[in-house]
N, CA, C and O atoms as a CHARMM CRD file, in Angstrom:
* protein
*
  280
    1    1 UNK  N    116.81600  48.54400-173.99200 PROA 1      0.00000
    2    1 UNK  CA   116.67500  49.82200-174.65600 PROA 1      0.00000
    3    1 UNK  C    117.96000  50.63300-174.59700 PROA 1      0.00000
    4    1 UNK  O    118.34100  51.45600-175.42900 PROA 1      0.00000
    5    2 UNK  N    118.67900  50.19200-173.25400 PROA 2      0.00000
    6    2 UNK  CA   119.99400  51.14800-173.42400 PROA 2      0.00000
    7    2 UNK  C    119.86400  51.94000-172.57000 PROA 2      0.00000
    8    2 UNK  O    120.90600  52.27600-172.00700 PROA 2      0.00000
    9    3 UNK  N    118.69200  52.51300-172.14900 PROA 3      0.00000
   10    3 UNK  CA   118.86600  53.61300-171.01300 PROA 3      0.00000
   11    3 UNK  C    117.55700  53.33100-170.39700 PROA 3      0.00000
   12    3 UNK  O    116.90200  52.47700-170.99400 PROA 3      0.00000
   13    4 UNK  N    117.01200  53.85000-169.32900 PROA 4      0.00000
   14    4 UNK  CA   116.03500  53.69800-168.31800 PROA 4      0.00000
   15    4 UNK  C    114.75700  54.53700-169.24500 PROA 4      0.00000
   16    4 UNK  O    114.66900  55.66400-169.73200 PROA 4      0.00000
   17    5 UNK  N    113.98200  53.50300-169.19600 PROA 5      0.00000
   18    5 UNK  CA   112.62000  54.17500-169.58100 PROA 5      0.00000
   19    5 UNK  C    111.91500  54.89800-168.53700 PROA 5      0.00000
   20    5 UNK  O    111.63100  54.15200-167.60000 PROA 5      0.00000
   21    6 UNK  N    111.59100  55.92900-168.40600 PROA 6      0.00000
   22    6 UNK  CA   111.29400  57.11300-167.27300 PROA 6      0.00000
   23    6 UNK  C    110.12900  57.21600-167.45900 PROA 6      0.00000
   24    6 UNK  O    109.54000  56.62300-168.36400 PROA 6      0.00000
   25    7 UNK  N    109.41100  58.24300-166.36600 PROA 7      0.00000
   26    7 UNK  CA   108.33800  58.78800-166.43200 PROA 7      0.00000
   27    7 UNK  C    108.36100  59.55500-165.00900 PROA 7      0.00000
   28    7 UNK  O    107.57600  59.41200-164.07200 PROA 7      0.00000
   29    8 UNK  N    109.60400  60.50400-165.12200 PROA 8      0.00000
   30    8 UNK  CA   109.85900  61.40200-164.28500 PROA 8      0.00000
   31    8 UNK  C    109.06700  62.22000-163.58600 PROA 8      0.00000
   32    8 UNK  O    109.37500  62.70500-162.49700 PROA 8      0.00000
   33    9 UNK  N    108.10000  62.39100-164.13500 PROA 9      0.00000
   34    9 UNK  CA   107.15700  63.05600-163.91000 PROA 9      0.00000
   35    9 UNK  C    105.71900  62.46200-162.42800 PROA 9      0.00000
   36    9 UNK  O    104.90400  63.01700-161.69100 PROA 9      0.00000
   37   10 UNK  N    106.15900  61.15800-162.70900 PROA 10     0.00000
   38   10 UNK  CA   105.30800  60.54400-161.54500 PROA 10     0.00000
   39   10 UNK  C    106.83100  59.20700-160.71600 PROA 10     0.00000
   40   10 UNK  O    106.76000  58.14500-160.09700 PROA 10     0.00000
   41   11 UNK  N    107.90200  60.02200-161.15800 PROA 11     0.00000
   42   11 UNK  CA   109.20000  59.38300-160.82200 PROA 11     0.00000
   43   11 UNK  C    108.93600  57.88200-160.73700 PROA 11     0.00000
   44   11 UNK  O    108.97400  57.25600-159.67800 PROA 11     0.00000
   45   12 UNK  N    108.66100  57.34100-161.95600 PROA 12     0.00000
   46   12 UNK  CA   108.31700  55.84800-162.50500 PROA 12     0.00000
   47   12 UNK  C    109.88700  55.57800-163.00800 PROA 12     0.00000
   48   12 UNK  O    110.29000  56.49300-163.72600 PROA 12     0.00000
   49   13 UNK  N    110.94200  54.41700-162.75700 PROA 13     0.00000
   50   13 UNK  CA   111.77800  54.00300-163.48200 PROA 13     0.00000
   51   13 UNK  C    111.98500  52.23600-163.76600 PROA 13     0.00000
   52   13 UNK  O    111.96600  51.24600-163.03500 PROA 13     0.00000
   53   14 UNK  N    112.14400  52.42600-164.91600 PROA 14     0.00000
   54   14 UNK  CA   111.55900  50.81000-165.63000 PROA 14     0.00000
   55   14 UNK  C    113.15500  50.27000-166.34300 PROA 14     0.00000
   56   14 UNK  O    113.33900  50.57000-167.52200 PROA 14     0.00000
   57   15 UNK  N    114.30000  49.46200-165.57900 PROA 15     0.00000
   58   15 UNK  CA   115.07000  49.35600-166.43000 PROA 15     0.00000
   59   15 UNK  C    116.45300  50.09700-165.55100 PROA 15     0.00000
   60   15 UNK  O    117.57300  49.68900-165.85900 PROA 15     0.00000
   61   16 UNK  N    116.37600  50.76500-164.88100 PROA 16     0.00000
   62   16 UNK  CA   117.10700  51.65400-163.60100 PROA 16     0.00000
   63   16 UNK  C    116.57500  52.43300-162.57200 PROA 16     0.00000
   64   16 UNK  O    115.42800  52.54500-162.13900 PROA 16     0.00000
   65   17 UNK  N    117.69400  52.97500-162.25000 PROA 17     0.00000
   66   17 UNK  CA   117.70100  53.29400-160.57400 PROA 17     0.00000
   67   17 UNK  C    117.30100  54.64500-160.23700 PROA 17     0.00000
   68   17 UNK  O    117.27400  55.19000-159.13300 PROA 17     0.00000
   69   18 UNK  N    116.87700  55.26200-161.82500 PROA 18     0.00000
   70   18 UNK  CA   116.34700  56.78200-161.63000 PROA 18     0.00000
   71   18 UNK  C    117.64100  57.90300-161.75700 PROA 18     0.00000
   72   18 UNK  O    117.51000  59.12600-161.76200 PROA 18     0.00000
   73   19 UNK  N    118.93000  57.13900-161.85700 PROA 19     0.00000
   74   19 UNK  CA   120.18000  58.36400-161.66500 PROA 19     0.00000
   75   19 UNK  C    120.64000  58.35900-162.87600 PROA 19     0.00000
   76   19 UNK  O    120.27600  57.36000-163.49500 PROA 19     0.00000
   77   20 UNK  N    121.32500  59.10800-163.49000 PROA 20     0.00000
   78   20 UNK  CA   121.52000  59.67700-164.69300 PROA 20     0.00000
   79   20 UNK  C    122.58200  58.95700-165.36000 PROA 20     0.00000
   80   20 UNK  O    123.15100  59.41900-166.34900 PROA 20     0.00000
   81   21 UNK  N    122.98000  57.37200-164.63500 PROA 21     0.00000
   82   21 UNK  CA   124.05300  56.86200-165.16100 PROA 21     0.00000
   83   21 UNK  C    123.76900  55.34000-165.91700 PROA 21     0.00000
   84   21 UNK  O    122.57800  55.09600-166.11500 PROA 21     0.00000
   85   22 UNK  N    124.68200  54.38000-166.32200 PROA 22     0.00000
   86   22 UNK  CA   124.41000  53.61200-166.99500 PROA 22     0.00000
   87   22 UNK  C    124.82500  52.49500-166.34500 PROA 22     0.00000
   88   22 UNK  O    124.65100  51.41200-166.90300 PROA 22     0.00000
   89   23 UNK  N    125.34000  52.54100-165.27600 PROA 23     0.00000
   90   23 UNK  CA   125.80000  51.31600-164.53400 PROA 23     0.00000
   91   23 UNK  C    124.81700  50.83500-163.64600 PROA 23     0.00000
   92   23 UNK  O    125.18900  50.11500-162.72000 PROA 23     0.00000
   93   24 UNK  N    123.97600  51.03200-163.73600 PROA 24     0.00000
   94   24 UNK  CA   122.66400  50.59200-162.68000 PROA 24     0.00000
   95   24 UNK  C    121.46800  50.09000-163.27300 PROA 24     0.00000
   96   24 UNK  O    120.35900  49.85100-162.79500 PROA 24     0.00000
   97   25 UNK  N    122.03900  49.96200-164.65900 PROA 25     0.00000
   98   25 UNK  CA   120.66500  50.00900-165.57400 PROA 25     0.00000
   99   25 UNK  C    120.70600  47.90600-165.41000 PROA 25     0.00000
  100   25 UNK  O    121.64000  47.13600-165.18200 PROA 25     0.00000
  101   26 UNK  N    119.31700  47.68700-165.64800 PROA 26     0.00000
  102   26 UNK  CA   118.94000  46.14200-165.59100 PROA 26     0.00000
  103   26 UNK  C    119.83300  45.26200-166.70100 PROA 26     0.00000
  104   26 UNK  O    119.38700  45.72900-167.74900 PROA 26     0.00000
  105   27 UNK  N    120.63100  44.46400-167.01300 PROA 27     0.00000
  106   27 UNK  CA   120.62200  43.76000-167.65100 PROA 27     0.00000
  107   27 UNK  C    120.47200  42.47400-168.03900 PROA 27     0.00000
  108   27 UNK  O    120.78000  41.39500-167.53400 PROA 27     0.00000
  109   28 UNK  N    119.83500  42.86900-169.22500 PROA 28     0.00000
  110   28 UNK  CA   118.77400  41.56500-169.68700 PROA 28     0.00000
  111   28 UNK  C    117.76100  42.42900-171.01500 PROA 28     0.00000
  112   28 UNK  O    117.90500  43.43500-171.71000 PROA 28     0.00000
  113   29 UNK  N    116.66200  41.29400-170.83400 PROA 29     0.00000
  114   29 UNK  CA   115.40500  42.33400-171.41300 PROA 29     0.00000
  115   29 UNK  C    114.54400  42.18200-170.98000 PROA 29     0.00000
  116   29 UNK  O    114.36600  41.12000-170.38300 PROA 29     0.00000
  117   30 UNK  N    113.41600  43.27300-171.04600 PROA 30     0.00000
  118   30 UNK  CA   112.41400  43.76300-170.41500 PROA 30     0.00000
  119   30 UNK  C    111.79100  43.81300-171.77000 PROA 30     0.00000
  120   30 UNK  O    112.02600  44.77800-172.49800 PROA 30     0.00000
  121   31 UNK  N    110.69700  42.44800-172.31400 PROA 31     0.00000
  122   31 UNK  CA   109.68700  42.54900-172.96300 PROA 31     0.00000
  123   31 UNK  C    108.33800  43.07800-172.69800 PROA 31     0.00000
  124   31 UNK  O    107.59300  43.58400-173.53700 PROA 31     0.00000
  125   32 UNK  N    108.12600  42.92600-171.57600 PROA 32     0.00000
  126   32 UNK  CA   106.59500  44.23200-171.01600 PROA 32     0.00000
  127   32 UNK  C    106.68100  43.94700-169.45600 PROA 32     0.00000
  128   32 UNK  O    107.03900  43.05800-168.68300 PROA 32     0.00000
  129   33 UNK  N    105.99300  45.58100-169.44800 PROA 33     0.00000
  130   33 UNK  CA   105.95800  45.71700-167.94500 PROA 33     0.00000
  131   33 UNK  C    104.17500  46.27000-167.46100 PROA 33     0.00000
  132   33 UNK  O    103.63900  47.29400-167.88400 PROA 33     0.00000
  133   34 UNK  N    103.79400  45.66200-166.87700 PROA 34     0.00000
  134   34 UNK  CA   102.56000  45.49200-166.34800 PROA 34     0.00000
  135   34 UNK  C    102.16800  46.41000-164.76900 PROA 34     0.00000
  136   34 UNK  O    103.17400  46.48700-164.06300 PROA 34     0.00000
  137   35 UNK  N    101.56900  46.73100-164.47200 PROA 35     0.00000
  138   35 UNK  CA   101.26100  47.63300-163.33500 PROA 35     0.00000
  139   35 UNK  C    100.33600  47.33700-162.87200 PROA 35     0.00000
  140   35 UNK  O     99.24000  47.44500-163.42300 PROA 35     0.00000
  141   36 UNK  N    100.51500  46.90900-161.80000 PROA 36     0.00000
  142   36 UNK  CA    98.77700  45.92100-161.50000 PROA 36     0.00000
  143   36 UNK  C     98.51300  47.21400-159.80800 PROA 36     0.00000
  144   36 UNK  O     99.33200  48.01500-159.35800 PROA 36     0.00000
  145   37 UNK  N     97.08600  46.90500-159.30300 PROA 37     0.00000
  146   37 UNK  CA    96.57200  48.18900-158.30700 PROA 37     0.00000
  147   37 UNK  C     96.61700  46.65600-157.33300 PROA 37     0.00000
  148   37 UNK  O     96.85300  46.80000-156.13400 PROA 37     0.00000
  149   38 UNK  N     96.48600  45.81600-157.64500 PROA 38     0.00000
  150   38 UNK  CA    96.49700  45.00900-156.65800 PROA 38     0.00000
  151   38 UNK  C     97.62800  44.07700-156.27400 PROA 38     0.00000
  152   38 UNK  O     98.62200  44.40900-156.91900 PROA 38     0.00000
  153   39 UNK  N     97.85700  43.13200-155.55100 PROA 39     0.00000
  154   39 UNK  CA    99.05400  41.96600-155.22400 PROA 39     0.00000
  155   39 UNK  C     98.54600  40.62600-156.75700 PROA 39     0.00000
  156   39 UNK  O     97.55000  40.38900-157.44100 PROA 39     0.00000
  157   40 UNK  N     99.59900  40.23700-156.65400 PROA 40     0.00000
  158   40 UNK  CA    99.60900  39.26700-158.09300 PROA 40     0.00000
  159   40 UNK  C    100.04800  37.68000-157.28000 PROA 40     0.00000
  160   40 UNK  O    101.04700  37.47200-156.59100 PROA 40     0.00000
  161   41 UNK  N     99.13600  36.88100-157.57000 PROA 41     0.00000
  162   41 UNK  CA    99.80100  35.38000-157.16700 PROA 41     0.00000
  163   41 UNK  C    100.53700  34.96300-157.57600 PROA 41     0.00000
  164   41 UNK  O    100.27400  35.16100-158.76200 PROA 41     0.00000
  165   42 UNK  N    101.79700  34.22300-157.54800 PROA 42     0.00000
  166   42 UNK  CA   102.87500  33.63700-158.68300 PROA 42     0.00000
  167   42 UNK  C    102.21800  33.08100-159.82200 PROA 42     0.00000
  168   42 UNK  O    102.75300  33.37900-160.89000 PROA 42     0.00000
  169   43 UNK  N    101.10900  32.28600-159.89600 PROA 43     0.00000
  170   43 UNK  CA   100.64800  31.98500-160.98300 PROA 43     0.00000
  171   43 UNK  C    100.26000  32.71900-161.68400 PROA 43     0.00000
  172   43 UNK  O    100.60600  32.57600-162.85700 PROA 43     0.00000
  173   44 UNK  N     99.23900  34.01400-161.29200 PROA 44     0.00000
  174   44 UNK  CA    99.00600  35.29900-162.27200 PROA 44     0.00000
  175   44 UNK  C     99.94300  35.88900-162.84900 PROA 44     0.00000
  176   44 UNK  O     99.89400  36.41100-163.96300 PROA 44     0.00000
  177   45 UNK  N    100.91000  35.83700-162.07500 PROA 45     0.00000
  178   45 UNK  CA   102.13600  36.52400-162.73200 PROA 45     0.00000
  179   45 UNK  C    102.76100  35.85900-164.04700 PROA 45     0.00000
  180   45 UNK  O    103.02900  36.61300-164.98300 PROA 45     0.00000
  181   46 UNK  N    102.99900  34.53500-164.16400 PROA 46     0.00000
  182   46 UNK  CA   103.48400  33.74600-164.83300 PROA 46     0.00000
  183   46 UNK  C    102.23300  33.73800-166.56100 PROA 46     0.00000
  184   46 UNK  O    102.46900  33.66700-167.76700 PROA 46     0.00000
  185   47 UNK  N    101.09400  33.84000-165.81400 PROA 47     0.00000
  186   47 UNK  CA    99.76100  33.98700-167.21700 PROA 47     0.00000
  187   47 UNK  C    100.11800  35.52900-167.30500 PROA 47     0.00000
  188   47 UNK  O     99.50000  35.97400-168.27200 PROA 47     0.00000
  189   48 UNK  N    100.58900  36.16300-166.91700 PROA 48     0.00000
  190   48 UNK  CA   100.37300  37.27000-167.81500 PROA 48     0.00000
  191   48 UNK  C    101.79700  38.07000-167.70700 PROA 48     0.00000
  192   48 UNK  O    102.08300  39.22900-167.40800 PROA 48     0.00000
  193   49 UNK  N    102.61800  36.82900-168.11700 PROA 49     0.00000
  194   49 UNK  CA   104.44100  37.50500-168.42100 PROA 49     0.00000
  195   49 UNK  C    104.53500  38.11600-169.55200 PROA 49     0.00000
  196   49 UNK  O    105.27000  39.09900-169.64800 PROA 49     0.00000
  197   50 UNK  N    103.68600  37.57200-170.79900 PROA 50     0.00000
  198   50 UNK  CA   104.07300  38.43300-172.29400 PROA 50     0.00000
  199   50 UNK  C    102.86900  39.55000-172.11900 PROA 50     0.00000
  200   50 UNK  O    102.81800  40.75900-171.89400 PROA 50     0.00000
  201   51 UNK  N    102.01500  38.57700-172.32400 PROA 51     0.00000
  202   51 UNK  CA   100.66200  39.61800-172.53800 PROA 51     0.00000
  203   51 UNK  C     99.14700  39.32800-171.74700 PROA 51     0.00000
  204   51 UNK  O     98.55600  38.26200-171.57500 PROA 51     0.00000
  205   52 UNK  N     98.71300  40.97600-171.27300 PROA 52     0.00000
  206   52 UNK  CA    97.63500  40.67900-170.73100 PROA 52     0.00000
  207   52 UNK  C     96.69200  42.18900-171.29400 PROA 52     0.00000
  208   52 UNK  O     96.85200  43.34600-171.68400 PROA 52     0.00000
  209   53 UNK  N     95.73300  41.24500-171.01200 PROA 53     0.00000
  210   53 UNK  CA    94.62600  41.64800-171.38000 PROA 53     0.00000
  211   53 UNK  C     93.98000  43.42700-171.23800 PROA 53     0.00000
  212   53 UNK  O     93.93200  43.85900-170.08600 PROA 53     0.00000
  213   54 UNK  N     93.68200  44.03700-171.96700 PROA 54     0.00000
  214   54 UNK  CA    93.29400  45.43000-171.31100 PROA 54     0.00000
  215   54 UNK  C     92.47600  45.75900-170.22200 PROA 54     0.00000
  216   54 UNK  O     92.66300  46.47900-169.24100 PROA 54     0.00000
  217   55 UNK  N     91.18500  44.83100-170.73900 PROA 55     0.00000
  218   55 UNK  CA    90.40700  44.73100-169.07000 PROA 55     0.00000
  219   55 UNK  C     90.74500  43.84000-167.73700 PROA 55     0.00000
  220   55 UNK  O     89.98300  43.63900-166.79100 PROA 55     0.00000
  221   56 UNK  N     91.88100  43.43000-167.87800 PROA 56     0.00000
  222   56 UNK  CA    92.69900  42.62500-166.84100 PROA 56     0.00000
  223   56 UNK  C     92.46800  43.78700-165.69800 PROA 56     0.00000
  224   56 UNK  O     92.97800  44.90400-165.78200 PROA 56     0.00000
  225   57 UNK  N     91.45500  43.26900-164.40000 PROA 57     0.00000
  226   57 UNK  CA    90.87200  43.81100-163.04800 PROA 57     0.00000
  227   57 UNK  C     92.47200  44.10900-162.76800 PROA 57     0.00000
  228   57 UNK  O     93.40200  43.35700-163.05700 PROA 57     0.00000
  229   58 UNK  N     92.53900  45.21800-162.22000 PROA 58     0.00000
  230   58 UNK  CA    93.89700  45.71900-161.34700 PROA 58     0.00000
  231   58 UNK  C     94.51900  46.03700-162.33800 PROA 58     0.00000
  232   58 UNK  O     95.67600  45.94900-161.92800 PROA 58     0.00000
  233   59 UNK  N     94.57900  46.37000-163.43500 PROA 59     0.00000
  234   59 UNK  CA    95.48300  46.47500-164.56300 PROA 59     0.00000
  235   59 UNK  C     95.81100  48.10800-164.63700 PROA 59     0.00000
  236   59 UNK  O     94.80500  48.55100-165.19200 PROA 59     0.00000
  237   60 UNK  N     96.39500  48.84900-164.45700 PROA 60     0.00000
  238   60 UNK  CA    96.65500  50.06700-164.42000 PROA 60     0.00000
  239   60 UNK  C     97.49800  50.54300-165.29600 PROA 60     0.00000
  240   60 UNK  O     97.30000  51.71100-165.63100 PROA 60     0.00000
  241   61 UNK  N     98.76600  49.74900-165.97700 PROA 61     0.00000
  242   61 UNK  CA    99.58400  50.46700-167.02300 PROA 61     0.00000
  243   61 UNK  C    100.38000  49.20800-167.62500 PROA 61     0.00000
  244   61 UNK  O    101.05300  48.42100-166.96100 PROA 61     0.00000
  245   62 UNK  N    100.17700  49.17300-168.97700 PROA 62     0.00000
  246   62 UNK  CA   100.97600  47.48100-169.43400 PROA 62     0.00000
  247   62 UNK  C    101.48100  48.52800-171.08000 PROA 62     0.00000
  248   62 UNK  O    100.94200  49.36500-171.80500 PROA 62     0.00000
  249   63 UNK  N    102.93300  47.73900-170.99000 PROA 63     0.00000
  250   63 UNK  CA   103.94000  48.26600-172.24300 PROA 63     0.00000
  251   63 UNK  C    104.30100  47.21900-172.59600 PROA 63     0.00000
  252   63 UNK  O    104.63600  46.34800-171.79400 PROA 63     0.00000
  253   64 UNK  N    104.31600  47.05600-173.93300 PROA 64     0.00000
  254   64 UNK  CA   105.13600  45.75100-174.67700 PROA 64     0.00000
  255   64 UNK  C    106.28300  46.56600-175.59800 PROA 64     0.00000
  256   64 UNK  O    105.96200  47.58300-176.21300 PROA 64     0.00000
  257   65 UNK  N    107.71700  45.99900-175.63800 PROA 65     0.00000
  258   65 UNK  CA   108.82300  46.15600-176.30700 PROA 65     0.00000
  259   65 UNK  C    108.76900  44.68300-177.36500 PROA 65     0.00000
  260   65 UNK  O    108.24000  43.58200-177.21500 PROA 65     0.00000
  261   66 UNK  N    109.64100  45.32900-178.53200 PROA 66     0.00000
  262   66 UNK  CA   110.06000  44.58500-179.47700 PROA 66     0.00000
  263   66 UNK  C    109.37400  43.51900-180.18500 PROA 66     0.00000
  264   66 UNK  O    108.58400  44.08200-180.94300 PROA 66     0.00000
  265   67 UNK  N    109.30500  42.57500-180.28400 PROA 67     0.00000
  266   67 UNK  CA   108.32700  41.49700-181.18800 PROA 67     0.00000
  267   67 UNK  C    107.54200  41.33300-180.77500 PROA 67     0.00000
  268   67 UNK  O    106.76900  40.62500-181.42000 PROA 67     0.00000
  269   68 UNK  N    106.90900  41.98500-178.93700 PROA 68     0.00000
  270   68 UNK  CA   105.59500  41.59400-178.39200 PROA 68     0.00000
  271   68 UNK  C    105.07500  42.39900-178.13300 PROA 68     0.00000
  272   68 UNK  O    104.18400  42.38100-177.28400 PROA 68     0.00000
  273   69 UNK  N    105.48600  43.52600-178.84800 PROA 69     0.00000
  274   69 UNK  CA   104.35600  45.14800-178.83200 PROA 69     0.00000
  275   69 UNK  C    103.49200  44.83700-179.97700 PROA 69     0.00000
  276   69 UNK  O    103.82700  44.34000-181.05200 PROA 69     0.00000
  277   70 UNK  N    102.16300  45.25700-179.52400 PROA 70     0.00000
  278   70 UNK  CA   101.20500  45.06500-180.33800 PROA 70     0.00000
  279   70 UNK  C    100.42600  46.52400-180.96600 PROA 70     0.00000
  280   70 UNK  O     99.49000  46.43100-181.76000 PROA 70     0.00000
């Protein structure tokens, strides 16, 4: 995206380090980010790298970027 996707407000940072600069930011890409309430097994993790489900148990906040936003 270029800069840190925020959510300052519950000081969430997706992509960086929360500081106002650009050298800390992840590079690569970040096609979705998932928020689970519970621990994830490597295999769960791996089933649900693009996309998961809305009623996915533990599922608390899931974003898709670019060709895999739905």
């Amino acid at each position: 995206m270029g800069s840190p996707m925020t959510d300052k407000q519950n000081n969430m940072f997706i992509g960086g380090d929360g500081r106002d600069t650009t050298d800390q930011l992840f590079k690569g890409k970040i096609y979705t980010v998932n928020l689970f309430s519970d621990i994830r097994t490597e295999e769960e993790l791996k089933e649900d790298a693009l996309w998961v489900a809305s009623d996915t148990d533990g599922l608390m906040y899931s974003k898709s970027f670019g060709e895999y936003a739905k």
